[in-house]
C-alpha positions in Angstrom: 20.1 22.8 -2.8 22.3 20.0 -1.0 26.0 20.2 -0.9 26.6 16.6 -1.6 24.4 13.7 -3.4 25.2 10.5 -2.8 24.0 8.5 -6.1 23.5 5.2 -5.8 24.0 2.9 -9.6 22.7 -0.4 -9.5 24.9 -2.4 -12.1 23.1 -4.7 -14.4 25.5 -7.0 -16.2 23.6 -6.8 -19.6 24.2 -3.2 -19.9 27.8 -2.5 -18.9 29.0 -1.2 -22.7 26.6 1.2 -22.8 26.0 2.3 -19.8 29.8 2.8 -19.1 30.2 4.8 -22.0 27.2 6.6 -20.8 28.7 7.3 -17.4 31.9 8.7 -19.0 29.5 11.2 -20.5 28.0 12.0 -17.4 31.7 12.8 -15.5 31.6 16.3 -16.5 28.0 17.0 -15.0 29.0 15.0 -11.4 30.9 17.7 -9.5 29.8 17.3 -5.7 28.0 13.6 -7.0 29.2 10.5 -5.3 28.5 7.9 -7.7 28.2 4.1 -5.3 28.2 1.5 -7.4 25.7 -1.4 -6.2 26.4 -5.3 -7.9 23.5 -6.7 -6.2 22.7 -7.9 -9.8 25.4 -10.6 -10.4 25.7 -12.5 -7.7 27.8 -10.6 -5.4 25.9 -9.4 -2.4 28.8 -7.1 -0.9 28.0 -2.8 -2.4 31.4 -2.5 -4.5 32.0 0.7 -2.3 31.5 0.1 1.4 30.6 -4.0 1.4 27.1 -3.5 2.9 25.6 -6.7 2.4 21.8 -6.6 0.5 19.0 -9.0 1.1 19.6 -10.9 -2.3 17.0 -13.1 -2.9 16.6 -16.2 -5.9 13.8 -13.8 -7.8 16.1 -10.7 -8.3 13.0 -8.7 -9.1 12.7 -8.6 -5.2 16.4 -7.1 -4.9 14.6 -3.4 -4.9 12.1 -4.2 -2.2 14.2 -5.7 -0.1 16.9 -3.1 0.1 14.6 -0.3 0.7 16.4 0.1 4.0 19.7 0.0 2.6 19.0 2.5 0.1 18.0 5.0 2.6 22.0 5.6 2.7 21.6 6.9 -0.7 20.1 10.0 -1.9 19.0 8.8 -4.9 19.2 5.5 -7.2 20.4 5.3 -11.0 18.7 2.2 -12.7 19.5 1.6 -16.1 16.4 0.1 -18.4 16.4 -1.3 -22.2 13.9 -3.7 -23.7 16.4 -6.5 -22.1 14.9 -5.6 -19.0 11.9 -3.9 -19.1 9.9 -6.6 -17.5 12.1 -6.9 -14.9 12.0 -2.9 -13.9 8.4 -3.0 -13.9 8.4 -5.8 -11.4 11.0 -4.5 -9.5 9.1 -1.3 -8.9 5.7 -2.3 -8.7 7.1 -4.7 -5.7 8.1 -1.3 -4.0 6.2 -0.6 -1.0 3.8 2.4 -0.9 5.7 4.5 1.5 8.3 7.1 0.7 11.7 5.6 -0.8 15.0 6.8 -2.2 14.1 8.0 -5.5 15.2 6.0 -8.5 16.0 7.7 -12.0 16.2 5.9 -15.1 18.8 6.0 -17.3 17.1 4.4 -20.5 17.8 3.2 -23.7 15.6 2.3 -27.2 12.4 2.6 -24.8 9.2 3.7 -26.2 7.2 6.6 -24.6 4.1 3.6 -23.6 6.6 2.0 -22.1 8.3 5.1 -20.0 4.8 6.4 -19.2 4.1 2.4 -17.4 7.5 2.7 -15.4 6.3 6.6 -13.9 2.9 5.7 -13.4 4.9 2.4 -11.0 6.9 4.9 -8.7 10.1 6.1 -11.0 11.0 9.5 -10.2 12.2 10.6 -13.5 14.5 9.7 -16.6 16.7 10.4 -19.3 17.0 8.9 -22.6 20.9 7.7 -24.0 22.8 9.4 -25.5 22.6 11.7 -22.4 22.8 15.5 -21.9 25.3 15.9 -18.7 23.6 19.0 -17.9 20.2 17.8 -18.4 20.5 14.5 -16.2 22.4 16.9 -13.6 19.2 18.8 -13.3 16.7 16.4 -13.1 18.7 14.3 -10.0 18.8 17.6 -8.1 15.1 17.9 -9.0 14.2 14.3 -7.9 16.2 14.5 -5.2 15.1 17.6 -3.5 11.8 16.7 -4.1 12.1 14.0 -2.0 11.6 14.0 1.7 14.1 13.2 4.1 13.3 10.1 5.5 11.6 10.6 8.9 12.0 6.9 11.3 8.8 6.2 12.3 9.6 5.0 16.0 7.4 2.2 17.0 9.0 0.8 20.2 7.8 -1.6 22.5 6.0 -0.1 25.4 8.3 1.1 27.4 8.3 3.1 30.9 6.4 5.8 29.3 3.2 3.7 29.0 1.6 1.5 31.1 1.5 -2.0 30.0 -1.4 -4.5 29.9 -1.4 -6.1 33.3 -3.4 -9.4 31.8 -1.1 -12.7 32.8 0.3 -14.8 30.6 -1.3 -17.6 28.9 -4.7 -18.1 27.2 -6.9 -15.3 29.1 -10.0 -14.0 26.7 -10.2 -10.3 26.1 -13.0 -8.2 27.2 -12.6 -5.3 24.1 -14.0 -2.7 27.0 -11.5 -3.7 29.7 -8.4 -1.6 30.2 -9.7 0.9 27.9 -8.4 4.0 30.0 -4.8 1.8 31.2 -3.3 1.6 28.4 -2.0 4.3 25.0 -1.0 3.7 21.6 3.0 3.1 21.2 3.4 5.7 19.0 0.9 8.3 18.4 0.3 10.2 15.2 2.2 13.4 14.3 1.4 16.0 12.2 5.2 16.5 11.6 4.9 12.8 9.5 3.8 15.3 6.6 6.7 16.2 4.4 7.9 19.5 3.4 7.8 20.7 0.7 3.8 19.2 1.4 3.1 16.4 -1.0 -0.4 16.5 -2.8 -3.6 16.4 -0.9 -4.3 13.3 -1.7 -1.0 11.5 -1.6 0.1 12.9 2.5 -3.8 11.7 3.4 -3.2 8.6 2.0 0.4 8.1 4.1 -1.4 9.8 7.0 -3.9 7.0 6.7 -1.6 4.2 6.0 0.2 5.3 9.3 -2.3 5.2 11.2 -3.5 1.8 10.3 0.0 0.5 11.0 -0.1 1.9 14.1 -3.4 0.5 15.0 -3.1 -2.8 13.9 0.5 -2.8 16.0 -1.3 -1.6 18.8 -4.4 -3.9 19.0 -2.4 -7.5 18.3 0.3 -5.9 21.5 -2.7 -5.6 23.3 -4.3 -8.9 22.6 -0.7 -10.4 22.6 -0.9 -11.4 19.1 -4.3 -12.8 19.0 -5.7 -12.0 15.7 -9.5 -13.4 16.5 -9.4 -11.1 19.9 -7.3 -8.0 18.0 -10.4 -7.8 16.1 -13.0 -7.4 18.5 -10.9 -4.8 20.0 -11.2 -2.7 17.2 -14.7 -4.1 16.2 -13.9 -5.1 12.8 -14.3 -8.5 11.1 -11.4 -11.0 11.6 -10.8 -11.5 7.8 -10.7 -7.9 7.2 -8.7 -7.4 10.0 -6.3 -9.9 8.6 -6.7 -8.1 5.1 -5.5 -5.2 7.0 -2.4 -7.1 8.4 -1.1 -8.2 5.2 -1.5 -5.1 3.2 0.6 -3.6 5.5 2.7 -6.7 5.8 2.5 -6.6 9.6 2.5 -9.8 11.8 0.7 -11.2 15.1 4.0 -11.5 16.2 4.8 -7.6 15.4 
């Protein structure tokens, strides 16, 4: 078990008397728990705790997705959900990208089990209903938490002395997909280390394993076409508009 959890609570102005009261329940239950109180929510872009600024955005349902960085700092997030919200948790976390984030428990309030059932099934790690059992919500953050994998920084640097670069010049040149084929290596290749431990369903670490790759590829092809999409494709012999496809579901760029 960790020593320390940092607990991140992101403050919704519509439940403060509630959830306050909630929290004061929960004081008993927090030895060794740093709670970091986020007010992304109302307007102020600063974390109450340490003034990290988060990528606030006009649709607030986008808060979540952007900050997935930021709440790497964070061993796990505290989201508080009623039917005054509802909508906007299930936008929030279906906006979450596929990969591995800080876990987010719900603290939840007059929700029915349909409604609980939609916000797992979207990526929320677990819950707990109000009025909340200290020791019950105690055990289910270490559970969520150690659960989750450490992050892992996928390195994707530009190439770098290690690798030998494309010697093309500059400017409009047409690629031949066989040319250069044994001058130049992938950025980053794959590691079986990417895996988690404790392993992840079968089906889940194939499904990152694949979604890496892909990333990977697709960075790799548009470096080596110099972000031509049209000539990335021939490289890897796929159709332009599914290559494309490709590039937006993993929101990657020609421009890297």
């Amino acid at each position: 078990m960790r020593q320390h959890i940092d607990l991140a609570w992101l403050r919704t102005p519509e439940h403060q008397k509630w959830v306050g009261l909630a929290l004061s329940e929960l004081k008993p239950a927090l030895q060794r728990i740093e709670m970091h109180e986020l007010a992304w929510l109302d307007g102020q872009r600063e974390d109450a705790m340490d003034s990290v600024s988060a990528p606030f955005a006009n649709d607030d349902s986008r808060v979540l997705a952007r900050s997935v960085v930021q709440l790497r700092r964070y061993d796990a997030l505290l989201l508080s959900v009623s039917i005054d919200n509802l909508a906007w948790a299930r936008r929030s976390l279906a906006a979450l990208p596929k990969s591995p984030t800080t876990p987010i428990i719900a603290l939840v309030n007059d929700l029915q089990s349909g409604a609980l059932v939609d916000l797992v099934e979207l990526g929320l790690a677990d819950f707990v209903r109000w009025p909340v059992c200290a020791q019950e919500f105690r055990a289910r953050l270490i559970t969520a938490v150690c659960r989750t994998p450490r992050y892992i920084p996928l390195r994707e640097p530009a190439l770098g002395a290690g690798h030998i670069a494309d010697p093309r010049p500059s400017g409009l040149h047409k690629v031949n997909p066989e040319q250069h084929t044994q001058r130049w290596s992938a950025p980053n290749p794959l590691r079986v280390s990417e895996l988690s431990w404790p392993l992840r369903p079968y089906k889940e670490s194939k499904q990152r394993m694949i979604d890496l790759f892909e990333r990977q590829y697709l960075r790799a092809a548009l470096q080596r076409s110099q972000g031509n999409i049209s000539d990335a494709a021939r490289i890897a012999r796929k159709d332009r508009r599914t290559f494309w496809g490709l590039m937006r579901r993993h929101g990657i760029s020609a421009n890297g």
